[in-house]
N, C-alpha and C positions, 0 to 999 in steps of 0.2 A: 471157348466160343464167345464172341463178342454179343451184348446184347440184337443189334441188327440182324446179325447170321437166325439168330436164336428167331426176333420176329419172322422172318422169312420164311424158316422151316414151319415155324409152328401154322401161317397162313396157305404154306405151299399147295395144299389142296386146292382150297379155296382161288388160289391166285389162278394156278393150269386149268382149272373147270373154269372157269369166268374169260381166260385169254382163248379157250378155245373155242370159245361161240365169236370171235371178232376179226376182224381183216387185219393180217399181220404186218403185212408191207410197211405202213404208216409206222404201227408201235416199235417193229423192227431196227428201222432208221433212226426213232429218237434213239431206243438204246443204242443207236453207236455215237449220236452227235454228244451223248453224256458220257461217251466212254464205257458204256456198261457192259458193249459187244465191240469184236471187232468188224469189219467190213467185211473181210474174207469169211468168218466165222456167220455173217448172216448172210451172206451170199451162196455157204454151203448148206446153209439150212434151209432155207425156205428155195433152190432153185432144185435143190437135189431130188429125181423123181425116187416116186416109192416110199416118201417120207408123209405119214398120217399126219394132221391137223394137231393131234394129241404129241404125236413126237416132236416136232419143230417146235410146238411149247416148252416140252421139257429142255431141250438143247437149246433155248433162249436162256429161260431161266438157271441151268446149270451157269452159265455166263454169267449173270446177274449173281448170282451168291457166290462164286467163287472172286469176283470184282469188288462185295460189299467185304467177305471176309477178311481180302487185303486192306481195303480201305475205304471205313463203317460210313465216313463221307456219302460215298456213293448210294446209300439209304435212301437219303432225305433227296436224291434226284433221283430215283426208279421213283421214289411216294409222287414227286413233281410232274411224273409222267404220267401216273396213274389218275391223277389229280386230275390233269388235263383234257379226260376224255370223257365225256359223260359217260357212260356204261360202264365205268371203272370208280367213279369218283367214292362210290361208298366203298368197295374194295379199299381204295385208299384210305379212309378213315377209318375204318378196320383194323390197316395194317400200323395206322397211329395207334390205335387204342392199345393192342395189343406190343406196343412197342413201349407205349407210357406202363404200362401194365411191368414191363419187365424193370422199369426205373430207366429207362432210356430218355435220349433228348431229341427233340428234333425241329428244323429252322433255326436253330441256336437259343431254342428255350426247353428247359423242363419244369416242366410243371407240378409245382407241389400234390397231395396227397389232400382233396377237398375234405376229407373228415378229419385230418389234421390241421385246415386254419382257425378253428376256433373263433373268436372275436378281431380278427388280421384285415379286415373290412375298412377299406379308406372312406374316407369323407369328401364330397364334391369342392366345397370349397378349398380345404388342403390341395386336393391334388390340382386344381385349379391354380392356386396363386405357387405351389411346388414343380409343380409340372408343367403343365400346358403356355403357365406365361415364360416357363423360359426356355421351351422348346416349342413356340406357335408351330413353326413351319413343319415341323414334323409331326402335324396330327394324322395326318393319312398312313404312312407306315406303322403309326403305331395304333391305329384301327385296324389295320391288316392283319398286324402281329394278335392281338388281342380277337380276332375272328368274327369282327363286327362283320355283316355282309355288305361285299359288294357295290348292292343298288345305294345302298345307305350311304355309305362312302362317296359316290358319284353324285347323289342327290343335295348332299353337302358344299360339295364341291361348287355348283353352280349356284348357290343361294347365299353362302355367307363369308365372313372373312378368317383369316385361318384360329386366330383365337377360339371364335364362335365355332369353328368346325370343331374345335380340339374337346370344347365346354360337349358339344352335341355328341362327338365319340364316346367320351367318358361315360355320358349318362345314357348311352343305348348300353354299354358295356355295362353300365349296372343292372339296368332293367331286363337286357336278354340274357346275362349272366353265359354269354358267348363263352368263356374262359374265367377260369374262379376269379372270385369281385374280392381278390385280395391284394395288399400292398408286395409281398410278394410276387404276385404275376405280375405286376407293374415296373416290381425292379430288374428282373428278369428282362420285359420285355427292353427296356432301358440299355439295357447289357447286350441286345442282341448287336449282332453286326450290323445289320441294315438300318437301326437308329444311333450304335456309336454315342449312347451317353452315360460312359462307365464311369466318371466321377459324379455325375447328378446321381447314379445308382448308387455310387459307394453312398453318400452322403444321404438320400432315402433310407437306405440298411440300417444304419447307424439308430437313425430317431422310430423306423418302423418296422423294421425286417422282423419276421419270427422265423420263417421256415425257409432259409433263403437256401437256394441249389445254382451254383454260379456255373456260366457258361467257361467249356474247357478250357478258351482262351483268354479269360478272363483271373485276375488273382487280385482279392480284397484284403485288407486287416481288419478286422472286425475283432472290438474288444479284446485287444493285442494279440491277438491269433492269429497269424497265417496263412490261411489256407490257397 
């Protein structure tokens, strides 16, 4: 059983008691614009009389895990769903915790083991003249990635120029410790898809990496190893 499968089950309680207090129609429809349900399959479910609040849950969600257990993908867009909805959002981070918990990845990063980084703590200046000057324009995704909030992001956005927004991300990312304040998360985050800077990552690794966990679609040398 794939890790995903595994968070799902382990959360399923939790998931069916929490979708059965909410209006289904809406969360119905995203699982099919994600693939998670068919059309037909939510059209049987939720029009068919005689079917409890608590049933049409379970027969959603039967969809949903038999879709993740083909293809673990579809995880990280049910969590996108859950994400999405206020009354769901901490479910959602739940169903992260419990998925880092099992050694899983998810958004295209995993994240080290924080009583494993030890002294793996960058320094602002470093990542300043390593980082940020030679990816300015990508300070906002990779505040995203790294779970700076929001408002923070947006507040940035209207005040300064992207250098300065890059310098300001970094140092809320130390101070709220949003995601561990290691070089590690940083190369990871580097790695993910939506920043695309897997040689600037390799090349961080190399001079900092301690606990590096590379994304699936990703393949470094490090210290003539392969992996």
């Amino acid at each position: 059983m794939n890790p995903e499968t595994r968070a799902l089950q382990q959360k399923m309680a939790d998931i069916n008691s929490l979708l059965a207090t909410i209006e289904l129609n809406h969360f119905a429809h995203s699982l099919v614009a994600k693939e998670l349900l068919s059309y037909q399959s939510m059209s049987s479910t939720l029009n068919t009389l005689g079917y409890s609040k608590a049933h049409q849950v379970s027969q959603l969600m039967e969809s949903v895990v038999a879709q993740v257990r083909v293809t673990p993908k579809k995880f990280e867009d049910f969590v996108k769903i859950l994400s999405g909805d206020p009354a769901l959002q901490r479910l959602a981070e739940e169903l992260t915790k419990t998925y880092r918990n099992l050694g899983g990845t998810l958004f295209g990063i995993q994240w080290e083991d924080p009583a494993s980084s030890g002294t793996n703590e960058p320094d602002l200046p470093t990542l300043l003249n390593e980082v940020a000057a030679v990816i300015p324009g990508k300070w906002r995704v990779v505040g995203n990635l790294l779970k700076v909030p929001k408002g923070v992001l947006d507040g940035l956005e209207r005040q300064y120029s992207p250098m300065d927004c890059f310098e300001h991300v970094l140092t809320e990312w130390n101070s709220r410790r949003c995601s561990p304040y290691t070089w590690d998360t940083i190369i990871t985050v580097l790695q993910a898809l939506a920043v695309g800077e897997v040689a600037l990552a390799n090349e961080l690794a190399a001079k900092y990496g301690k606990h590096i966990f590379l994304c699936p679609s990703v393949r470094v040398t490090l210290m003539g190893t392969h992996l």
